[in-house]
PDB file of N, CA, C and O in Angstrom:
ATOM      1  N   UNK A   1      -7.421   3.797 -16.884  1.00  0.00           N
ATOM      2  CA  UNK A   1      -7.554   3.517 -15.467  1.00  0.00           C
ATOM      3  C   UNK A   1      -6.908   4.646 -14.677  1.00  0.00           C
ATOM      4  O   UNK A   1      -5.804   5.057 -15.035  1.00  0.00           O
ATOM      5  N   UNK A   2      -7.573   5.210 -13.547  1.00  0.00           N
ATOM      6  CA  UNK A   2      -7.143   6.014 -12.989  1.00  0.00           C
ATOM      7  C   UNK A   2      -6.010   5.550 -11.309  1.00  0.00           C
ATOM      8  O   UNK A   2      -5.940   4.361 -11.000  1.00  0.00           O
ATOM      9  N   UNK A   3      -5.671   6.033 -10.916  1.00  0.00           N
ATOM     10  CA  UNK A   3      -5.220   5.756  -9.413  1.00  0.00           C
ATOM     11  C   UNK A   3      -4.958   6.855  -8.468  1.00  0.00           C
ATOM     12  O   UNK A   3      -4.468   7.979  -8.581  1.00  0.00           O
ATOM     13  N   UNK A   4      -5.472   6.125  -7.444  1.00  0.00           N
ATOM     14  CA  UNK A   4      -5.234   7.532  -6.167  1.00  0.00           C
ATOM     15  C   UNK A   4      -4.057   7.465  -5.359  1.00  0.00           C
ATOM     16  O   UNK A   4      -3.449   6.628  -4.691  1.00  0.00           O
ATOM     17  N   UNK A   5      -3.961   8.800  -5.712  1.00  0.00           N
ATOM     18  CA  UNK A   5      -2.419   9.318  -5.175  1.00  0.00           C
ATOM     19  C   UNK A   5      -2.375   9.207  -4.040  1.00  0.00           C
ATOM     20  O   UNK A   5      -3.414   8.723  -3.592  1.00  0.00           O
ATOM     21  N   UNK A   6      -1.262   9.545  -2.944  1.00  0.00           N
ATOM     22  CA  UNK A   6      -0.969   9.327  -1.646  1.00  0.00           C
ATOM     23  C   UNK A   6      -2.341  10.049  -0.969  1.00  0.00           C
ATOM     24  O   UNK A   6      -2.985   9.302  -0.232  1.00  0.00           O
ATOM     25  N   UNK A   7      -2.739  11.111  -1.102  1.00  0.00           N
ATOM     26  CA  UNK A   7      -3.566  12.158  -0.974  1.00  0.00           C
ATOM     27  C   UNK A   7      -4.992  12.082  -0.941  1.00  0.00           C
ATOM     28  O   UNK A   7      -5.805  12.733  -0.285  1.00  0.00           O
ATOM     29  N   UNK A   8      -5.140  11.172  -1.765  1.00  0.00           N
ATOM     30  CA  UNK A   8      -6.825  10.564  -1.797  1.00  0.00           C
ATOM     31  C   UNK A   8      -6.917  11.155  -3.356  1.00  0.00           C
ATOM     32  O   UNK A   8      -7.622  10.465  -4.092  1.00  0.00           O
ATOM     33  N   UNK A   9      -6.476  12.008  -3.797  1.00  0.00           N
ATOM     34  CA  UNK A   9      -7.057  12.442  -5.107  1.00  0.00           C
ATOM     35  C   UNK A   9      -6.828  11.519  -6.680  1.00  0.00           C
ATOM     36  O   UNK A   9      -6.613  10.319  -6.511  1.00  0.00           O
ATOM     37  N   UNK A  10      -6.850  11.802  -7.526  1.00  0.00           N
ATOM     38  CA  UNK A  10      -6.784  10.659  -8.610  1.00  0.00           C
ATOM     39  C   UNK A  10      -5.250  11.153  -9.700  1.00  0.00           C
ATOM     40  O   UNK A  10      -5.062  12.363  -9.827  1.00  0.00           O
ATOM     41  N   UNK A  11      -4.444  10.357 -10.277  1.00  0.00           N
ATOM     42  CA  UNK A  11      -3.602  10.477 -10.750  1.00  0.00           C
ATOM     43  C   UNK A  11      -3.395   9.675 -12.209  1.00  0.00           C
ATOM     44  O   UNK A  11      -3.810   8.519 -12.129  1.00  0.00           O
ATOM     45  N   UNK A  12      -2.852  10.021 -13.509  1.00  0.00           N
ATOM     46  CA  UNK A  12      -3.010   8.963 -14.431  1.00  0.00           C
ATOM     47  C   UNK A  12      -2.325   7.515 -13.982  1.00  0.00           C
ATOM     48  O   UNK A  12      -1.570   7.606 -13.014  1.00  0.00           O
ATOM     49  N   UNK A  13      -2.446   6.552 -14.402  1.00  0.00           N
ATOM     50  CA  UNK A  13      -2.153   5.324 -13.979  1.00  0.00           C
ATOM     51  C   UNK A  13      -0.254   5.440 -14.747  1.00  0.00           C
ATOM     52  O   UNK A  13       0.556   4.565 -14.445  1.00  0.00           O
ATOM     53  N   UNK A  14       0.114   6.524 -15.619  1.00  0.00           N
ATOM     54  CA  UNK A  14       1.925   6.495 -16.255  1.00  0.00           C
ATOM     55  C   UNK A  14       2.209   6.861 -15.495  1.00  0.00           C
ATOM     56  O   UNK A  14       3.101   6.148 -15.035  1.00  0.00           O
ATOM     57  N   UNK A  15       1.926   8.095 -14.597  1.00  0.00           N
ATOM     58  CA  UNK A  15       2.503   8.919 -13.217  1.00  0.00           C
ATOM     59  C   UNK A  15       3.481   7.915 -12.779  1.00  0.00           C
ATOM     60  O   UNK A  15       3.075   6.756 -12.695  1.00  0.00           O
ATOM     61  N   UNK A  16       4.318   8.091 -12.579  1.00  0.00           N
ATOM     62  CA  UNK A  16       5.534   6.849 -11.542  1.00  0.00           C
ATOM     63  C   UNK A  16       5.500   7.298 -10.729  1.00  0.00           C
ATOM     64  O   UNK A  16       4.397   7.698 -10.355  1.00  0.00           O
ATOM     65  N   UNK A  17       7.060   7.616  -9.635  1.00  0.00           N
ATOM     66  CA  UNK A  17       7.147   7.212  -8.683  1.00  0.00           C
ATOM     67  C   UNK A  17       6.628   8.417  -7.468  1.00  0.00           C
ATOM     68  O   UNK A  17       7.310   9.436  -7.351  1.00  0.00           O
ATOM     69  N   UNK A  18       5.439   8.225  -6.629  1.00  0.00           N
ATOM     70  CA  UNK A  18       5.159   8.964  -5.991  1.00  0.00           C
ATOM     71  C   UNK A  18       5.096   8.377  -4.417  1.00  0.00           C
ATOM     72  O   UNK A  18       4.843   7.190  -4.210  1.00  0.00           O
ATOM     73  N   UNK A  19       5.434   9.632  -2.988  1.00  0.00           N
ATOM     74  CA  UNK A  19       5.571   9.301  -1.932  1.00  0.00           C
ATOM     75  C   UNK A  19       4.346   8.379  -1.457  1.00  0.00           C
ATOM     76  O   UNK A  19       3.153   8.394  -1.758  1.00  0.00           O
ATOM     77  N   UNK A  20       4.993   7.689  -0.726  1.00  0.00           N
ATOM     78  CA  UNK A  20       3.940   6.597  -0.220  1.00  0.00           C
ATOM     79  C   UNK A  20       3.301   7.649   1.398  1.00  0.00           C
ATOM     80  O   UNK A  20       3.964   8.603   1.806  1.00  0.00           O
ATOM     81  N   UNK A  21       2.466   7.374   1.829  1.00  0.00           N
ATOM     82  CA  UNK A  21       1.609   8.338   2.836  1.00  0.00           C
ATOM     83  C   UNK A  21       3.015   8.581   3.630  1.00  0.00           C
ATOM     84  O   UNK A  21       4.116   8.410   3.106  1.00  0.00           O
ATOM     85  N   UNK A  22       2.829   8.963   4.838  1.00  0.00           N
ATOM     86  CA  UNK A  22       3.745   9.930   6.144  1.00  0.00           C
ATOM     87  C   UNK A  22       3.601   8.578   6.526  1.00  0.00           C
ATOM     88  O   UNK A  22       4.555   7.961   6.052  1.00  0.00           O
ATOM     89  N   UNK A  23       2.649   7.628   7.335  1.00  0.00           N
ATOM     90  CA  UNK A  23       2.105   6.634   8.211  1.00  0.00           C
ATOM     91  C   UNK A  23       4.019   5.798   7.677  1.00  0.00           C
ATOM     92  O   UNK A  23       5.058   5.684   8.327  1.00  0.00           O
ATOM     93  N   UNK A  24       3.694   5.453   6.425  1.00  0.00           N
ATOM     94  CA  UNK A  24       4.132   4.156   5.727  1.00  0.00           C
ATOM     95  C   UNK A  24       6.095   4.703   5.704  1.00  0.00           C
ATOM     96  O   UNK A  24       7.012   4.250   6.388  1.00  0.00           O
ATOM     97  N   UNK A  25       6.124   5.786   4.647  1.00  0.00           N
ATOM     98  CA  UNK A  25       7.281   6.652   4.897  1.00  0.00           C
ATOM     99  C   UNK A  25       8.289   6.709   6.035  1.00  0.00           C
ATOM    100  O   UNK A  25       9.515   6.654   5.934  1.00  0.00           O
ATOM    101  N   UNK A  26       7.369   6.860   7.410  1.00  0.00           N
ATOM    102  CA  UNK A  26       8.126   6.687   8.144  1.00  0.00           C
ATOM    103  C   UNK A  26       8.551   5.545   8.950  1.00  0.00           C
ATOM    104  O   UNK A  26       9.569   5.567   9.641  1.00  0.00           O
ATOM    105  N   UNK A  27       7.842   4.649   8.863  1.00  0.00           N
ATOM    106  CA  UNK A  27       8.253   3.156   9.300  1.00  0.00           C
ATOM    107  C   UNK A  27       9.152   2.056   8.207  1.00  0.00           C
ATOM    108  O   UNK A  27      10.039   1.263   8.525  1.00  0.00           O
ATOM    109  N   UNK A  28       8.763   2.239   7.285  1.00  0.00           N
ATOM    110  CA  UNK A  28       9.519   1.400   5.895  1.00  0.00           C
ATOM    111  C   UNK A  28      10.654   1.605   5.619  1.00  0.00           C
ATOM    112  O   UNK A  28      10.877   2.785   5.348  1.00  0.00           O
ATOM    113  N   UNK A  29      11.693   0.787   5.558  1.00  0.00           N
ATOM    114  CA  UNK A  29      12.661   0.901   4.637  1.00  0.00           C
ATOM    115  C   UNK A  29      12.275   1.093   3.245  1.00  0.00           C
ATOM    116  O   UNK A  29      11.148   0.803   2.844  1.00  0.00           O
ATOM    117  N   UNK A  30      13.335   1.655   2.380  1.00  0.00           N
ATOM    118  CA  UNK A  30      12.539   2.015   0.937  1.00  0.00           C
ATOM    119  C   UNK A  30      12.337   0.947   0.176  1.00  0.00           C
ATOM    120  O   UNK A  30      11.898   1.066  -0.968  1.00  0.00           O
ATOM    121  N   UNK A  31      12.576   0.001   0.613  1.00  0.00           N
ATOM    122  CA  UNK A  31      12.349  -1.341  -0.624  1.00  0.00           C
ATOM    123  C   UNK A  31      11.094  -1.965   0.025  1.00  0.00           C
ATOM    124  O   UNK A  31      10.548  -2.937  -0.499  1.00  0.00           O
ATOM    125  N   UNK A  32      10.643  -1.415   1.147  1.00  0.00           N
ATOM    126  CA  UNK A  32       9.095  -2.226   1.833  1.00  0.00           C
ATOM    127  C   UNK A  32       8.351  -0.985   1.412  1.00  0.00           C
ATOM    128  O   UNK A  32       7.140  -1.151   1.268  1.00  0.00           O
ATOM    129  N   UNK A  33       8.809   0.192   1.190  1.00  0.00           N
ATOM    130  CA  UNK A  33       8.148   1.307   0.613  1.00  0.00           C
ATOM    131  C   UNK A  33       7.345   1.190  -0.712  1.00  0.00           C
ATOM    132  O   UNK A  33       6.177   1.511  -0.935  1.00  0.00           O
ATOM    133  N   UNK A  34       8.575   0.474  -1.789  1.00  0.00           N
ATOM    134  CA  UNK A  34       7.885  -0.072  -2.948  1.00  0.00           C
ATOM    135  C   UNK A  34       7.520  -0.897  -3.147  1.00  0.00           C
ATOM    136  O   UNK A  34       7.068  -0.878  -4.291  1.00  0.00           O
ATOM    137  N   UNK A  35       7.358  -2.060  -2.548  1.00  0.00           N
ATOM    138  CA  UNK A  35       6.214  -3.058  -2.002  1.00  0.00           C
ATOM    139  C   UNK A  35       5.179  -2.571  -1.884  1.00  0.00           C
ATOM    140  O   UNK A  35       4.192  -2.802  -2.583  1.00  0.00           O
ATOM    141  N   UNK A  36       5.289  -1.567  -0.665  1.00  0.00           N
ATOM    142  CA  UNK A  36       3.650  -1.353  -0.112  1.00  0.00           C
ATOM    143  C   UNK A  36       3.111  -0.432  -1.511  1.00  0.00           C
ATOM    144  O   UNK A  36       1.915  -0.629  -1.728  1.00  0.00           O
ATOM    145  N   UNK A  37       3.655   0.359  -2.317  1.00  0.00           N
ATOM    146  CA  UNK A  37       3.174   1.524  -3.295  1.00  0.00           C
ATOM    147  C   UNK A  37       2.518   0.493  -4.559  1.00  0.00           C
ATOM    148  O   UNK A  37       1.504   0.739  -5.213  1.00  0.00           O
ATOM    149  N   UNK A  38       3.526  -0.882  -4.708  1.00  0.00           N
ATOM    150  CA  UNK A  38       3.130  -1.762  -5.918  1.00  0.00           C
ATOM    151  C   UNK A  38       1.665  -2.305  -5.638  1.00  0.00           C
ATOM    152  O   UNK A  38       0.680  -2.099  -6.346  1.00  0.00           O
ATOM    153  N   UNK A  39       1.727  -3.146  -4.296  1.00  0.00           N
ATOM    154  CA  UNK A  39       0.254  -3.585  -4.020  1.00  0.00           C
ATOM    155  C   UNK A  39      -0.544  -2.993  -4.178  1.00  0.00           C
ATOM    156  O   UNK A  39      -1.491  -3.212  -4.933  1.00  0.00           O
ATOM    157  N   UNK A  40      -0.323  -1.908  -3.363  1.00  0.00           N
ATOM    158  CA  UNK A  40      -1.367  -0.739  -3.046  1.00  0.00           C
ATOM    159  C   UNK A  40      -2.299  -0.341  -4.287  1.00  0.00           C
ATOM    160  O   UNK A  40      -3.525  -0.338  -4.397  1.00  0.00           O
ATOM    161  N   UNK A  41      -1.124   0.042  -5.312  1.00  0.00           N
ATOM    162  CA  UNK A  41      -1.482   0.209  -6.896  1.00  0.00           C
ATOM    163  C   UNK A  41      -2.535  -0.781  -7.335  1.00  0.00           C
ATOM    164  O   UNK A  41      -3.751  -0.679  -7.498  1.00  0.00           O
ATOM    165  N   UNK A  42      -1.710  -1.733  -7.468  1.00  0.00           N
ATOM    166  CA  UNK A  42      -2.232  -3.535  -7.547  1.00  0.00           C
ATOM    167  C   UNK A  42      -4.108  -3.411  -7.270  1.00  0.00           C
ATOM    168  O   UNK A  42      -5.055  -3.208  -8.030  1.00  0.00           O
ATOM    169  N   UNK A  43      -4.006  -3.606  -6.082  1.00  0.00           N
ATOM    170  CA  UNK A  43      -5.425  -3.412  -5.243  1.00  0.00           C
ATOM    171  C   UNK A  43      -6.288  -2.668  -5.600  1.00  0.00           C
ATOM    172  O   UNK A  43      -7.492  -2.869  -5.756  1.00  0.00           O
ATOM    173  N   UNK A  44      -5.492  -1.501  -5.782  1.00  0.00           N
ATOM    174  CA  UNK A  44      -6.788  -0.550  -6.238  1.00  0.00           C
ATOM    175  C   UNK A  44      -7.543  -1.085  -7.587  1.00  0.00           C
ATOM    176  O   UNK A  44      -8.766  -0.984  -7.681  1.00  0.00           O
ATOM    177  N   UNK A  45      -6.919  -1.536  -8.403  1.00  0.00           N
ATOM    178  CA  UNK A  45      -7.438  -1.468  -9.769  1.00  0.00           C
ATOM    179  C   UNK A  45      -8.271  -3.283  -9.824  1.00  0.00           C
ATOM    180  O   UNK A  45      -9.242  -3.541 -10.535  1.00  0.00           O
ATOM    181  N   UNK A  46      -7.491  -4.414  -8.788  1.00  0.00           N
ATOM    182  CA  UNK A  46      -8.046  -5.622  -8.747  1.00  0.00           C
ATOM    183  C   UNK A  46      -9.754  -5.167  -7.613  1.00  0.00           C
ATOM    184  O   UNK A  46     -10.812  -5.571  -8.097  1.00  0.00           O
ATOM    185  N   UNK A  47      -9.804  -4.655  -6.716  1.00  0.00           N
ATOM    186  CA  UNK A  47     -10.616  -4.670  -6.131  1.00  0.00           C
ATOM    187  C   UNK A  47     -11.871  -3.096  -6.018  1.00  0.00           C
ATOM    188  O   UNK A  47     -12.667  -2.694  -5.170  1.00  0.00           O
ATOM    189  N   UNK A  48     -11.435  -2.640  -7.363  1.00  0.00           N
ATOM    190  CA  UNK A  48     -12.381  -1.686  -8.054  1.00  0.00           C
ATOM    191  C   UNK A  48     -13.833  -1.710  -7.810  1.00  0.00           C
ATOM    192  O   UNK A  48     -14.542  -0.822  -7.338  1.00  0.00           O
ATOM    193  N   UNK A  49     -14.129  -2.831  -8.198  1.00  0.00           N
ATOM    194  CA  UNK A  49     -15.671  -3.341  -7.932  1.00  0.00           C
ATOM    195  C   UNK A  49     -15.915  -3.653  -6.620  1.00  0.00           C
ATOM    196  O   UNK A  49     -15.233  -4.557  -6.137  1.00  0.00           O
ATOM    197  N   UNK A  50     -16.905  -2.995  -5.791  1.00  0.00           N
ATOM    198  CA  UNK A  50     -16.971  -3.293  -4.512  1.00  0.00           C
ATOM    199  C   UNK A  50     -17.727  -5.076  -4.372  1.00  0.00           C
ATOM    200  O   UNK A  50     -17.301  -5.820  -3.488  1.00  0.00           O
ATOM    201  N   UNK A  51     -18.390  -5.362  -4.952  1.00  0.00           N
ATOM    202  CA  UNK A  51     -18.515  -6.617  -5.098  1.00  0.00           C
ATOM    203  C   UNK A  51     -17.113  -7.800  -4.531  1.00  0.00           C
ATOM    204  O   UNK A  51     -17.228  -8.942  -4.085  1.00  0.00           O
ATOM    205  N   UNK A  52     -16.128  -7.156  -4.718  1.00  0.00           N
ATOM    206  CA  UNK A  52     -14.908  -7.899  -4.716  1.00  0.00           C
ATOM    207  C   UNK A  52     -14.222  -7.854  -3.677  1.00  0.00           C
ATOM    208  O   UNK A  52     -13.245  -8.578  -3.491  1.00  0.00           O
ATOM    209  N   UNK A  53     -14.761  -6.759  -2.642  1.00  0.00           N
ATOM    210  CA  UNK A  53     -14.052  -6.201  -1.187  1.00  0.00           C
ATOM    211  C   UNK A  53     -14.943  -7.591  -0.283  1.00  0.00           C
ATOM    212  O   UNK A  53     -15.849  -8.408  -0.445  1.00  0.00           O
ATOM    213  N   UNK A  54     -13.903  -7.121   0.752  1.00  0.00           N
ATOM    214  CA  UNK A  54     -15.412  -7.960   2.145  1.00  0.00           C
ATOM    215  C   UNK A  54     -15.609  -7.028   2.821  1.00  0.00           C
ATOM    216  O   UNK A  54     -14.828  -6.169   3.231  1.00  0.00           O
ATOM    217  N   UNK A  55     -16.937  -7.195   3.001  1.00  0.00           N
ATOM    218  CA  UNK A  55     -17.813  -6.217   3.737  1.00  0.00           C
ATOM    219  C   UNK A  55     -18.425  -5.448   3.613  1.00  0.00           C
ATOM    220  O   UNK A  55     -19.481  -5.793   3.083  1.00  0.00           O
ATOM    221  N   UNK A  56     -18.344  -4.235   3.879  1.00  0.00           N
ATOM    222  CA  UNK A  56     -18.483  -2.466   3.636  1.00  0.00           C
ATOM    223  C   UNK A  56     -16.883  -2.182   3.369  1.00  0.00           C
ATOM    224  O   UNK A  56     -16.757  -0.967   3.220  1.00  0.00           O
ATOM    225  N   UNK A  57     -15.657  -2.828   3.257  1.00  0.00           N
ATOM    226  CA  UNK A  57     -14.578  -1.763   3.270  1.00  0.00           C
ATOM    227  C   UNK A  57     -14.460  -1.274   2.030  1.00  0.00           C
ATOM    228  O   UNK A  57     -14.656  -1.964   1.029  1.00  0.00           O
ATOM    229  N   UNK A  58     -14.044   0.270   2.001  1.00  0.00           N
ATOM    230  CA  UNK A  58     -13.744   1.065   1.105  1.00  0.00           C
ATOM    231  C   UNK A  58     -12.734   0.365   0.419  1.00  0.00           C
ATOM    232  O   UNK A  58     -12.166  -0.626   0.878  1.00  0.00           O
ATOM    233  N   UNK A  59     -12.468   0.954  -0.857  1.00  0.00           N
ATOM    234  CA  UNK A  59     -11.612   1.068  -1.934  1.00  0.00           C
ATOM    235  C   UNK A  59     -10.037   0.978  -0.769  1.00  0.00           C
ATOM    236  O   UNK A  59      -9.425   0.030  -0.276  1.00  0.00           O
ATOM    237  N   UNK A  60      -9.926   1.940  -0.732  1.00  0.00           N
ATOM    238  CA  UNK A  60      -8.586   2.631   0.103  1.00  0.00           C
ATOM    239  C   UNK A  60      -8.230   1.812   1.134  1.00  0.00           C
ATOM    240  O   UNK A  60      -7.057   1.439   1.154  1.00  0.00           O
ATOM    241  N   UNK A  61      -8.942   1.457   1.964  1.00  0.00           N
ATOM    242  CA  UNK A  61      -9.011   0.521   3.428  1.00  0.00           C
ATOM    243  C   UNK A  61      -8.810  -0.835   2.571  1.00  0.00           C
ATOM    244  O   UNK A  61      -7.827  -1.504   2.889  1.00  0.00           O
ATOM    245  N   UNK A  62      -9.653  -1.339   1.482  1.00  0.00           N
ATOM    246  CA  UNK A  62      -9.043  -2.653   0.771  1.00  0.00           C
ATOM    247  C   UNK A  62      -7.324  -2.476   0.298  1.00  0.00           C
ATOM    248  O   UNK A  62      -6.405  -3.189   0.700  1.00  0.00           O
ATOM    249  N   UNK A  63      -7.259  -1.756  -0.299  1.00  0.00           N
ATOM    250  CA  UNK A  63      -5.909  -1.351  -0.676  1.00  0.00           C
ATOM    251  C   UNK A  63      -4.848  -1.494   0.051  1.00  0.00           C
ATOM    252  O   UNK A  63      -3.802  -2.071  -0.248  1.00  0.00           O
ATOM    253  N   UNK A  64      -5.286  -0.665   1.550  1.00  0.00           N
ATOM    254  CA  UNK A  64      -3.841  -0.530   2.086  1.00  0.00           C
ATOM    255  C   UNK A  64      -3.802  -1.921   3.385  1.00  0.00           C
ATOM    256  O   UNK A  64      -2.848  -2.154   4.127  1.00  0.00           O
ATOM    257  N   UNK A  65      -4.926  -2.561   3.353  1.00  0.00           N
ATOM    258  CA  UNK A  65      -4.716  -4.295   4.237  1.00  0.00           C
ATOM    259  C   UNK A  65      -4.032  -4.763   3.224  1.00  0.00           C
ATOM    260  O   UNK A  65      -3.000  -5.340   3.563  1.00  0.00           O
ATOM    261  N   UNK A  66      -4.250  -4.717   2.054  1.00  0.00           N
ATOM    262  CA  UNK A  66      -3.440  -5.609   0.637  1.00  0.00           C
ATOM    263  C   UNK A  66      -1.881  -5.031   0.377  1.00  0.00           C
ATOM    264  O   UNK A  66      -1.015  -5.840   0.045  1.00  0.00           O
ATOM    265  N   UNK A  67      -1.606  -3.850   0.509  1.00  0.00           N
ATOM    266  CA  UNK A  67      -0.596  -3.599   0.603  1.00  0.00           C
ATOM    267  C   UNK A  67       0.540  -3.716   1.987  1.00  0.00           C
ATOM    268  O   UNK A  67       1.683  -4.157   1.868  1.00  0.00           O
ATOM    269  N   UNK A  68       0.039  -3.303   3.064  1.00  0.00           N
ATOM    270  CA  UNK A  68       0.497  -3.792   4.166  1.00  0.00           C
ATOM    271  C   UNK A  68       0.869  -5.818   4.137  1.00  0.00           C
ATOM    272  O   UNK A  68       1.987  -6.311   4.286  1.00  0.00           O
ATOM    273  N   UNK A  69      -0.247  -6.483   3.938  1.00  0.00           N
ATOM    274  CA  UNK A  69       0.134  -8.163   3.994  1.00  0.00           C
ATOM    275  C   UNK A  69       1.070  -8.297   2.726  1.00  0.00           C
ATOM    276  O   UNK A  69       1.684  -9.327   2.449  1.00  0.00           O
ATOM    277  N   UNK A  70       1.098  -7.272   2.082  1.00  0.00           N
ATOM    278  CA  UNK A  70       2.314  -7.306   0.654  1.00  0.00           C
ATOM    279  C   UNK A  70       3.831  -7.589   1.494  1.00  0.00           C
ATOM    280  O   UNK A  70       4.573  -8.566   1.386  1.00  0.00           O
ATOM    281  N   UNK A  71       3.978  -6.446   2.302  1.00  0.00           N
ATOM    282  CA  UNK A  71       5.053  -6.023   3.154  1.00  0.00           C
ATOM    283  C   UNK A  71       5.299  -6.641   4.135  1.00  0.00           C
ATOM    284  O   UNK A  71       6.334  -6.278   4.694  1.00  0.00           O
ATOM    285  N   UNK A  72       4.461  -7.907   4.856  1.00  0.00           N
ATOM    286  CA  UNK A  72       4.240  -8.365   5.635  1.00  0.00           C
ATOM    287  C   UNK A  72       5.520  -9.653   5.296  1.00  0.00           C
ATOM    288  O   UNK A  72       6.503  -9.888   5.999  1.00  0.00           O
ATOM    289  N   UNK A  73       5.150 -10.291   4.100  1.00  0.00           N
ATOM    290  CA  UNK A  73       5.729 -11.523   3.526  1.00  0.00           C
ATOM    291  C   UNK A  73       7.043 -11.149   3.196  1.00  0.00           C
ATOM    292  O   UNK A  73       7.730 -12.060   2.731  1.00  0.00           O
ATOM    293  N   UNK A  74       7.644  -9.897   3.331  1.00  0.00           N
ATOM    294  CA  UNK A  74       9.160  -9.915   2.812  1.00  0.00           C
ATOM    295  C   UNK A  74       9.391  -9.205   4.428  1.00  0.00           C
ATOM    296  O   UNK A  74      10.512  -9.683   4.598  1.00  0.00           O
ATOM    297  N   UNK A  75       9.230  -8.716   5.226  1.00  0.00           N
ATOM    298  CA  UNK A  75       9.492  -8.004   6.335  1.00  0.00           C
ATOM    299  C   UNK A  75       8.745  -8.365   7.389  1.00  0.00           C
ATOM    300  O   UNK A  75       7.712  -9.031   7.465  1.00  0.00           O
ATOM    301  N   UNK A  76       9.559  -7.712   8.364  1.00  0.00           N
ATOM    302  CA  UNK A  76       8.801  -8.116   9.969  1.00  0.00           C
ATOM    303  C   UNK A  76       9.781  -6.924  10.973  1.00  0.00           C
ATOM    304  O   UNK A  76      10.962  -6.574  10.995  1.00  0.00           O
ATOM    305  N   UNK A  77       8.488  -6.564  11.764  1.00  0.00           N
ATOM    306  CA  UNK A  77       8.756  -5.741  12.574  1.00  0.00           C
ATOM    307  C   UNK A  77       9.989  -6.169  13.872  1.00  0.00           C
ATOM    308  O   UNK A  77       9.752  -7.044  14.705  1.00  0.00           O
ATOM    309  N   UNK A  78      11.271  -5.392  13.840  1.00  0.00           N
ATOM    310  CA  UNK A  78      12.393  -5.914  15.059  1.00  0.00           C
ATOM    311  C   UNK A  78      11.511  -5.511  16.272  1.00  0.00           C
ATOM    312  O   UNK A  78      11.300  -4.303  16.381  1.00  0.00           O
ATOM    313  N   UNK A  79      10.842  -6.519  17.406  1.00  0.00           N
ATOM    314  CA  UNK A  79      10.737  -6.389  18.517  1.00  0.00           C
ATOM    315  C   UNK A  79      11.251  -5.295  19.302  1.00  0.00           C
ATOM    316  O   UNK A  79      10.460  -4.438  19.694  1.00  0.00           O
ATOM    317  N   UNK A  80      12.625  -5.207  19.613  1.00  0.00           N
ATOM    318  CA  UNK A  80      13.203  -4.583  20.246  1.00  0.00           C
ATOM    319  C   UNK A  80      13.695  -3.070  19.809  1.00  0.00           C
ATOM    320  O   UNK A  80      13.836  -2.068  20.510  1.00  0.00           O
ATOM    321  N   UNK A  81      13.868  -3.234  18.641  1.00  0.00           N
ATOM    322  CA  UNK A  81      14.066  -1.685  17.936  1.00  0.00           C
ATOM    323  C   UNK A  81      12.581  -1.106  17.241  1.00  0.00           C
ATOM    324  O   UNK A  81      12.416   0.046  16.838  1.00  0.00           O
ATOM    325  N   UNK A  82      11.936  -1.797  17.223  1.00  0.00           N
ATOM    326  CA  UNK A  82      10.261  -1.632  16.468  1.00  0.00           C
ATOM    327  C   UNK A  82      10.547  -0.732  14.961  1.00  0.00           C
ATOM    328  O   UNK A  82       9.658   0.031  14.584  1.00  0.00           O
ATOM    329  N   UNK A  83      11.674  -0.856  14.240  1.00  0.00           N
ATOM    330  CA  UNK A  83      11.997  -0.756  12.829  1.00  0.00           C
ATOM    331  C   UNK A  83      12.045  -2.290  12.169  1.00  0.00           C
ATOM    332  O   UNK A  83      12.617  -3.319  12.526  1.00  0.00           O
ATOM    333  N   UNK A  84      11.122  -1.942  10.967  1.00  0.00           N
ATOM    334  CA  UNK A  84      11.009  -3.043  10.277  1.00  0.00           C
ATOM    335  C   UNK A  84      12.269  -3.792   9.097  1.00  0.00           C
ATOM    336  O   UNK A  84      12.986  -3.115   8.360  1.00  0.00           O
ATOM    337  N   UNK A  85      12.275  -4.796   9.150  1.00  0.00           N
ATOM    338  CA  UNK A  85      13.666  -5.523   8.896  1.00  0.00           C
ATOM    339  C   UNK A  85      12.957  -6.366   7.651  1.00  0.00           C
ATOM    340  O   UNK A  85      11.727  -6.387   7.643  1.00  0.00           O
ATOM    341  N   UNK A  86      13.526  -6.915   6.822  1.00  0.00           N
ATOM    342  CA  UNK A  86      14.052  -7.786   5.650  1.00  0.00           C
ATOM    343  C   UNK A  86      13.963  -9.380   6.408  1.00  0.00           C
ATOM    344  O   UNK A  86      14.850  -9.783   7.159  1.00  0.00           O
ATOM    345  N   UNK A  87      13.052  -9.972   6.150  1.00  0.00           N
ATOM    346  CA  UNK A  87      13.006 -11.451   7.365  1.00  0.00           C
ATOM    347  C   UNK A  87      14.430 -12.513   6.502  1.00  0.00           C
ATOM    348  O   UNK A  87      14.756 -13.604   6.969  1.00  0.00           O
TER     349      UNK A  87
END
């Protein structure tokens, strides 16, 4: 099984720990960082078959809604500071 790196390009699936995009990096604390990198992973390889997406969404666009609602359930954005917090 292959997986795509931050970059769009493809990486072996042993590769460990690699930067999660700029977008994600800079809003995440590092433990919502490896959340979002696990799903993300996760997703890619559960929703491989486009059969399995809704809609037209891509691979990548499935991935990172699945990884984001990953991050969603342990964190939440502080209103007032708009850095994301540990709920």
């Amino acid at each position: 099984m292959r997986r795509i790196d931050w970059e769009g390009g493809y990486m072996p699936k042993d590769k460990s720990k690699e930067d999660p995009p700029e977008s994600v990096k800079n809003v995440l604390p590092e433990h919502a960082q490896e959340i979002y990198k696990a799903a993300h992973n996760n997703a890619l390889e559960q929703y491989e078959d486009p059969k399995k997406r809704k809609g037209d969404a891509s691979l990548e666009e499935t991935a990172h809604k699945v990884a984001w609602a990953a991050v969603k359930e342990k964190y939440e954005k502080d209103e007032q500071t708009g850095k994301w917090k540990e709920k």
